[in-house]
C-alpha positions as CSV (number, residue, x, y, z in Angstrom):
1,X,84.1,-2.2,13.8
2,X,80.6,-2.1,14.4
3,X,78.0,-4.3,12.3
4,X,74.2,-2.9,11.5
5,X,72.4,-5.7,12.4
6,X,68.6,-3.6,11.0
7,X,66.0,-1.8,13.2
8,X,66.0,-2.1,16.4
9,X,62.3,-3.6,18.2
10,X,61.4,0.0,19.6
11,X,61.9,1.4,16.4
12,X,59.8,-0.9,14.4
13,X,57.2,-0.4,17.0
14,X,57.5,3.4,16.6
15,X,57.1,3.1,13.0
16,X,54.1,1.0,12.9
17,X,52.4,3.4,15.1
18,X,53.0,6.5,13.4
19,X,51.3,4.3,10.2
20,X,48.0,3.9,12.6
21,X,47.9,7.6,13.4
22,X,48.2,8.3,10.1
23,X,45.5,6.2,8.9
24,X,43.3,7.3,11.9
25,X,43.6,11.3,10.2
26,X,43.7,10.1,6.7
27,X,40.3,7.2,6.5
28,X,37.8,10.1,7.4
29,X,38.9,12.7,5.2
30,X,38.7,10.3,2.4
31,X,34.8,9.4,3.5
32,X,34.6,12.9,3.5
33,X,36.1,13.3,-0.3
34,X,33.4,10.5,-1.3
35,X,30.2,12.2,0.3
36,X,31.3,15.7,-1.1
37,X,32.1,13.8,-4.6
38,X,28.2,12.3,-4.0
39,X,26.8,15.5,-3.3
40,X,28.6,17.4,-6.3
41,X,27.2,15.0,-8.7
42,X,23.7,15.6,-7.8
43,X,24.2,19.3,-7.5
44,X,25.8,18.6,-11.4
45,X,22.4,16.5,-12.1
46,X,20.1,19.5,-10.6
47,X,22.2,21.7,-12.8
48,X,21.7,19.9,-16.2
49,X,18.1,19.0,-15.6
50,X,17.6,22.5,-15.7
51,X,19.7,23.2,-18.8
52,X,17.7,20.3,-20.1
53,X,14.1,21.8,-18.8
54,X,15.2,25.0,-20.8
55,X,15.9,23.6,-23.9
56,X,12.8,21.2,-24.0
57,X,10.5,24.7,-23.1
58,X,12.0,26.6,-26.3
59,X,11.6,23.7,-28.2
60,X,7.6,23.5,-27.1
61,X,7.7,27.0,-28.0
62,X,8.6,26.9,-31.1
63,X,6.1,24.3,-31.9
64,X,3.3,26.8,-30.3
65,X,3.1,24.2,-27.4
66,X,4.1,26.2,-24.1
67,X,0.4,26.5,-22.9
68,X,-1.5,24.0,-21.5
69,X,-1.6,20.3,-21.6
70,X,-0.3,19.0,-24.7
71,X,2.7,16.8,-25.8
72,X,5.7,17.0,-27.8
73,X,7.9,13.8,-29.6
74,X,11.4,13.7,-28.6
75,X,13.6,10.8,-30.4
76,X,10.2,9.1,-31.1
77,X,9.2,9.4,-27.5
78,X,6.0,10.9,-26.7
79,X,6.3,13.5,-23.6
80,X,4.0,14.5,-21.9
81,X,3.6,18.5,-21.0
82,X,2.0,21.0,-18.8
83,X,3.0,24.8,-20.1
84,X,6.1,23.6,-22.5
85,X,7.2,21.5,-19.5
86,X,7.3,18.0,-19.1
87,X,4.3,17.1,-16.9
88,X,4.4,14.4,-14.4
89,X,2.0,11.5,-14.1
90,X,2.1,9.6,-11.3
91,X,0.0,6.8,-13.0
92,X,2.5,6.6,-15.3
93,X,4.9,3.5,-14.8
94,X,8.6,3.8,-13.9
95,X,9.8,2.2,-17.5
96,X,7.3,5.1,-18.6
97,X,8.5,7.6,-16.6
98,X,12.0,6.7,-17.2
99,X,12.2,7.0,-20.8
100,X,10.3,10.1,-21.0
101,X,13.3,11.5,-18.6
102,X,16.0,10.1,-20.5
103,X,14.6,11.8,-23.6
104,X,14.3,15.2,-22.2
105,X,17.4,14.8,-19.7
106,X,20.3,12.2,-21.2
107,X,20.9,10.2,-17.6
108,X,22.1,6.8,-17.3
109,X,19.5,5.6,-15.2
110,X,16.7,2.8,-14.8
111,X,13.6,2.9,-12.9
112,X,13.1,1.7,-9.6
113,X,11.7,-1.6,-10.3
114,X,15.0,-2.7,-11.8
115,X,17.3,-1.0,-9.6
116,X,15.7,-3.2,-6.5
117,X,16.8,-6.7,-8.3
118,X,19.6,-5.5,-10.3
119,X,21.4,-2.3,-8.1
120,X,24.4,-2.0,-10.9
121,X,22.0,-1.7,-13.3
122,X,23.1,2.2,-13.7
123,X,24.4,5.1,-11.5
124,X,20.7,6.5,-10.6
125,X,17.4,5.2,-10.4
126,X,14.3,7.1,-11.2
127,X,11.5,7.0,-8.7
128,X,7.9,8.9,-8.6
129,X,5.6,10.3,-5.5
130,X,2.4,9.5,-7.9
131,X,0.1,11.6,-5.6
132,X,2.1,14.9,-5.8
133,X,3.2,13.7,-9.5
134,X,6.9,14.1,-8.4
135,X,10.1,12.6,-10.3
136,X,12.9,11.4,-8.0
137,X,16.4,10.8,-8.9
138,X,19.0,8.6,-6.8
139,X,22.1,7.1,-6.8
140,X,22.0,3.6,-7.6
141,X,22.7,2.8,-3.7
142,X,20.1,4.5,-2.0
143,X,17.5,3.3,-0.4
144,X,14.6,1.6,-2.4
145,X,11.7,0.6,0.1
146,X,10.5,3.4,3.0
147,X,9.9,7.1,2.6
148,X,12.4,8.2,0.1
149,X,10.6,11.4,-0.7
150,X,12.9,13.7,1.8
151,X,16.2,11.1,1.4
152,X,18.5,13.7,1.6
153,X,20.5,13.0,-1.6
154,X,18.5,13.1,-4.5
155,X,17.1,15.5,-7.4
156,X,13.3,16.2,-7.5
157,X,11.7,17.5,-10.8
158,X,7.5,18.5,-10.5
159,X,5.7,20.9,-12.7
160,X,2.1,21.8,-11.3
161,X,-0.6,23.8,-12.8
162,X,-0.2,26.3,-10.1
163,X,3.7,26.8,-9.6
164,X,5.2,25.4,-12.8
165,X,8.0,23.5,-13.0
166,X,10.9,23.0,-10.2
167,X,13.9,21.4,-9.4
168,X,15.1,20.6,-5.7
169,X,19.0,19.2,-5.2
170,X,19.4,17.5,-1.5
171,X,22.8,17.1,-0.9
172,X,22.5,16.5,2.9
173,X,22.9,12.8,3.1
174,X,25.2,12.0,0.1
């Protein structure tokens, strides 16, 4: 009668390297998951900032405030607008920038000041070129210091006198 006595060395040895393989293939795909999971939320972002933009125009319609500079109260903020659209002030400060874009566009977001001492202070920080009066959105783990204007994973919202309002989604870099 023969006894099992368990695996044999070889075997083990077998097993434990079909594991590494398998975590070789498997580890990048899941990066891959994260970055396209990264780069799905700001295209999400892009999308309801938009929504948002349209709503906040029909509103300053209504009021007879789509032409122009003029401003329109939201929740008891006061926003700022250029042709029914929120305008951009690049002297403004990033608590003021951010609460005028939480009004118009509900994000869980801080400004960049607090982001760089507190980086779980919220999923997205709000940043601002002031001298092309540009609004920036980005993750909460992107980079705060250096040329962040063309970080490729972010949402930018500007509204000029001369080609209204846009919004850009970069997902390059997510």
């Amino acid at each position: 009668m023969r006894r099992n006595q368990g695996f044999t060395l070889i075997e083990l040895v077998v097993v434990i390297i079909i594991l590494g393989v398998i975590a070789v293939i498997a580890v990048p795909r899941f990066v891959d998951i994260s970055e396209d999971a990264k780069a799905s939320t700001m295209l999400s972002v892009g999308g309801a900032m938009e929504s948002a933009l349209s709503l906040l125009h029909s509103k300053a319609v209504i009021e007879g405030k789509d032409t122009g500079v003029d401003e329109i109260t939201l929740s008891g903020v006061q926003v700022p607008l250029l042709n029914g659209y929120p305008a951009v002030n690049g002297q403004d400060s990033f608590v003021q920038l951010n609460t005028q874009v939480q009004v118009w566009f509900s994000i869980d977001s801080v400004g960049k000041n607090v982001i760089q001492s507190d980086p779980d202070a919220a999923l997205f920080f709000i940043d601002k070129a002031s001298g092309l009066n540009q609004i920036y959105i980005f993750f909460s783990d992107a980079p705060t210091s250096g040329n962040r204007t063309e970080y490729g994973c972010q949402v930018r919202y500007q509204n000029t006198q001369d080609d209204g309002p846009s919004v850009r989604v970069l997902t390059n870099e997510c």
